[in-house]
N, C-alpha and C positions, 0 to 999 in steps of 0.2 A: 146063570148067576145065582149067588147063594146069599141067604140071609142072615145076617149078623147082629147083633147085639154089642154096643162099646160102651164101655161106663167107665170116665176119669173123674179125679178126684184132684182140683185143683188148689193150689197154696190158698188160707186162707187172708193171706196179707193185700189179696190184691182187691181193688175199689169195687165197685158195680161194673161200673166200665169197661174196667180192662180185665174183667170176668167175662162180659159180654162180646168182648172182643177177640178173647181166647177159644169162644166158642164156636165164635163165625169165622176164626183163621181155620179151624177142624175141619166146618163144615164143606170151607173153600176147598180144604186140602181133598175131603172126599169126593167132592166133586170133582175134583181133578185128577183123581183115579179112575175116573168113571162110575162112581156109587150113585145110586138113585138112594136118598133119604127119604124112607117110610114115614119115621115119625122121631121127635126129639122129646125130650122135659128135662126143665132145669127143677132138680130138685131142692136146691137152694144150698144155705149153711147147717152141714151139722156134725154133732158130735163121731167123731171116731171113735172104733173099737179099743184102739192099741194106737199111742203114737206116732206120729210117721214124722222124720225130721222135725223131731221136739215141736210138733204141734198136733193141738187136740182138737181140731175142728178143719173143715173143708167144706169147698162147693162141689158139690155132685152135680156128673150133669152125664143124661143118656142119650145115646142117637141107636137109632135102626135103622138099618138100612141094604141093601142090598149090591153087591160089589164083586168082581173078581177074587177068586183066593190072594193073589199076589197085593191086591190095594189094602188088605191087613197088613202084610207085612212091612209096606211102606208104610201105611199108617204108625205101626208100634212103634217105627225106627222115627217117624218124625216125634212122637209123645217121648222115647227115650231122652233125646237130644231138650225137649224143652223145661226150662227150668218152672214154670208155672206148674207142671202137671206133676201130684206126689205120686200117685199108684193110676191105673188103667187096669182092662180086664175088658175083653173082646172073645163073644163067643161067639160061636154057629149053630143056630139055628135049625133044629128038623122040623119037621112040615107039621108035629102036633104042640110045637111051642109056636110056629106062627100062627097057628088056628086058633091058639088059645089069650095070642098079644090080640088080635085079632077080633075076635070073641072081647077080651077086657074091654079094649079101645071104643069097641060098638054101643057096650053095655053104658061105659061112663059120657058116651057123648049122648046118647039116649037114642040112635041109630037103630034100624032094624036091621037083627042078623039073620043072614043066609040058612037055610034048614041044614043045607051041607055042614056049618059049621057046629050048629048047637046038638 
């Protein structure tokens, strides 16, 4: 299994709600590919770069997690198809960007990291 990175960027017209809810139909869908989710953050409402469908703000939201190559690409094909999500952007992960989520995630929870990793 391989490690992934997915950051959508969801319309900003929708409530708290049905932001929350968007998040957890995602995370149902990865589950149901078989993903184990590492870790998620909603990083709330914010300004865009450049417009996306005549609108200048969005909810961000990240998950990691780990998944078969093919649960990507049923993922993007489900994010295509729904109308909440403006842009996505799903990477893979090599082994010194997990050391290094890794390493941040330890540091900000106040955790003690592995010597292997620091």
């Amino acid at each position: 299994m391989n490690r992934y990175e997915t950051v959508f960027i969801l319309t900003p017209v929708l409530s708290e709600t049905q932001t929350k809810e968007a998040v957890k139909d995602y995370e149902t869908v990865l589950k149901g590919y078989g993903a184990k989710i590492v870790h998620q953050e909603h990083w709330g409402l914010r300004k865009l770069a450049y417009p996306i469908q005549k609108k200048s703000t969005g909810f961000y939201h990240f998950f990691e997690f780990e998944a078969e190559g093919d649960a990507i690409a049923k993922l993007e094909v489900e994010m295509k198809r729904d109308e909440r999500i403006m842009r996505f952007l799903s990477i893979k992960m090599d082994k010194h960007a997990v050391a290094w989520a890794e390493k941040k995630r330890a540091r900000e929870g106040g955790l003690v990291v592995p010597k292997e990793i620091v």
